[in-house]
C-alpha positions as CSV (number, residue, x, y, z in Angstrom):
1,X,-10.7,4.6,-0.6
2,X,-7.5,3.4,-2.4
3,X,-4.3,1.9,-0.4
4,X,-1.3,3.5,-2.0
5,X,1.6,1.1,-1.7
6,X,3.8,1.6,-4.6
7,X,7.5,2.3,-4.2
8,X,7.0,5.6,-4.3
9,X,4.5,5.9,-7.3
10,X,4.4,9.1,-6.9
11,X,3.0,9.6,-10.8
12,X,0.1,7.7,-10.3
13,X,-1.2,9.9,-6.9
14,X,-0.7,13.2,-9.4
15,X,-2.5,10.7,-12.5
16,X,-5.4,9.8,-10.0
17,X,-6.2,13.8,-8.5
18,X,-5.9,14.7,-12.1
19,X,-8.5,12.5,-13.5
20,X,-10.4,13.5,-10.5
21,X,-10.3,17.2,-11.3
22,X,-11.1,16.9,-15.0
23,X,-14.4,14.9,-13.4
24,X,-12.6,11.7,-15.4
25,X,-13.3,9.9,-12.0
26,X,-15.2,10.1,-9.1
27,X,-13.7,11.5,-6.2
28,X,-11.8,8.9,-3.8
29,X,-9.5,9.0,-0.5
30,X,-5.7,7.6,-0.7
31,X,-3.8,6.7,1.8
32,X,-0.6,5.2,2.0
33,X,1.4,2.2,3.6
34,X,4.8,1.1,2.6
35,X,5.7,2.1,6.3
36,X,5.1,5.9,5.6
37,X,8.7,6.0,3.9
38,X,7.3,8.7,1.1
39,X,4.4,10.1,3.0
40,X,5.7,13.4,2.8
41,X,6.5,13.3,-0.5
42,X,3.1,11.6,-1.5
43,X,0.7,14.2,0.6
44,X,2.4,16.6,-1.5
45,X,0.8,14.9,-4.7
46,X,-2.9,15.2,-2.9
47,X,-2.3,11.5,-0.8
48,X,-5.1,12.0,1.9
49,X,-3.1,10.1,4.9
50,X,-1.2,6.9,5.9
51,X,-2.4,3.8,7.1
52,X,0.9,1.9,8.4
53,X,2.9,0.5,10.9
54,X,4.8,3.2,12.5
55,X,5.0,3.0,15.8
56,X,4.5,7.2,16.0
57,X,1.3,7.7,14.4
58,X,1.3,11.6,16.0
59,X,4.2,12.1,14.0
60,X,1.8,11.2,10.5
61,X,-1.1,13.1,11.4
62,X,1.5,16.5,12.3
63,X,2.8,15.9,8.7
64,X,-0.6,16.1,6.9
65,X,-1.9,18.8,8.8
66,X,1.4,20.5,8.7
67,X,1.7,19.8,4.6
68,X,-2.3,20.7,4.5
69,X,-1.3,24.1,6.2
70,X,1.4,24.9,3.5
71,X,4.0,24.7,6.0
72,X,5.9,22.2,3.7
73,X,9.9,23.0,5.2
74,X,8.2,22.1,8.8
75,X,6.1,19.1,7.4
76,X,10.1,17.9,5.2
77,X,11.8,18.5,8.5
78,X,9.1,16.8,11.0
79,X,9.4,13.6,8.2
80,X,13.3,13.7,7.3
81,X,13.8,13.6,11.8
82,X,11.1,10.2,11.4
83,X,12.9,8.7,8.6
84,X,15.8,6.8,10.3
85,X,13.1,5.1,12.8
86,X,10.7,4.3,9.5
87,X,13.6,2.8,7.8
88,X,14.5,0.6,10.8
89,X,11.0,-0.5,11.3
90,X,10.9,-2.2,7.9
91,X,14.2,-3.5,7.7
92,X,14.1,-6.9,6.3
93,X,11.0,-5.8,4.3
94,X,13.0,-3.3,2.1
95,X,14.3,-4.9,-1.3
96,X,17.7,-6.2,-1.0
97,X,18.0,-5.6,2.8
98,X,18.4,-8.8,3.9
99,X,19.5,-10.7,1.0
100,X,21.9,-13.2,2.7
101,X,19.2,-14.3,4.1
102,X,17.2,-15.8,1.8
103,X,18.5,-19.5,0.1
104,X,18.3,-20.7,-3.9
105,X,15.8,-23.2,-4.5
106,X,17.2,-26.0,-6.0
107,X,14.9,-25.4,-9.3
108,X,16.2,-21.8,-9.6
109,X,19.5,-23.0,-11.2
110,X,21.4,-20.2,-9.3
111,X,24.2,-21.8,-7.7
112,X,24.9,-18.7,-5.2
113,X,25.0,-18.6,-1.2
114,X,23.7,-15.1,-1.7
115,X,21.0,-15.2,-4.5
């Protein structure tokens, strides 16, 4: 089993299920964290699941047994209706979402109330 967590890294799921159909390497599950915020996109490129946060996990299991079904405009629209509730549950996790937040160290030389 492999935890998928890159932002989105969508190459490497298609580089892993490619080695694994050329019998380049052994057959493995991925699932994904990052909150779920590409698991539509990343069950497309042969991700097996999520294993995150969200607060909905019906919602993730629809989307891979909807996506697994081919029923890929029902599986977009089920994850596009999720997506402002994903986002909001890792705000302050995101890159550059709470910026003002966080203070210089004295070592980093920045002299900046927002770096």
């Amino acid at each position: 089993m492999l935890k998928h967590e890159d932002w989105p890294g969508l190459e490497k799921i298609s580089t892993l299920r490619d080695w694994q159909h050329k019998g380049e390497m052994r057959e493995i599950s991925i699932l994904c964290g990052n909150g779920g915020l590409f698991l539509d996109l990343e069950v497309e490129r042969g991700a097996n699941g999520a294993m995150t946060g969200y607060c909905f996990p019906d919602m993730l299991v629809d989307l891979v047994q909807l996506s697994a079904a081919g029923q890929r405009e029902k599986a977009h629209n089920l994850f596009d209706a999720h997506l402002p509730l994903m986002r909001r549950g890792l705000r302050g996790y995101l890159p550059m979402q709470n910026l003002e937040k966080i203070s210089p160290s004295k070592s980093s030389g920045v002299n900046s109330p927002v770096i």
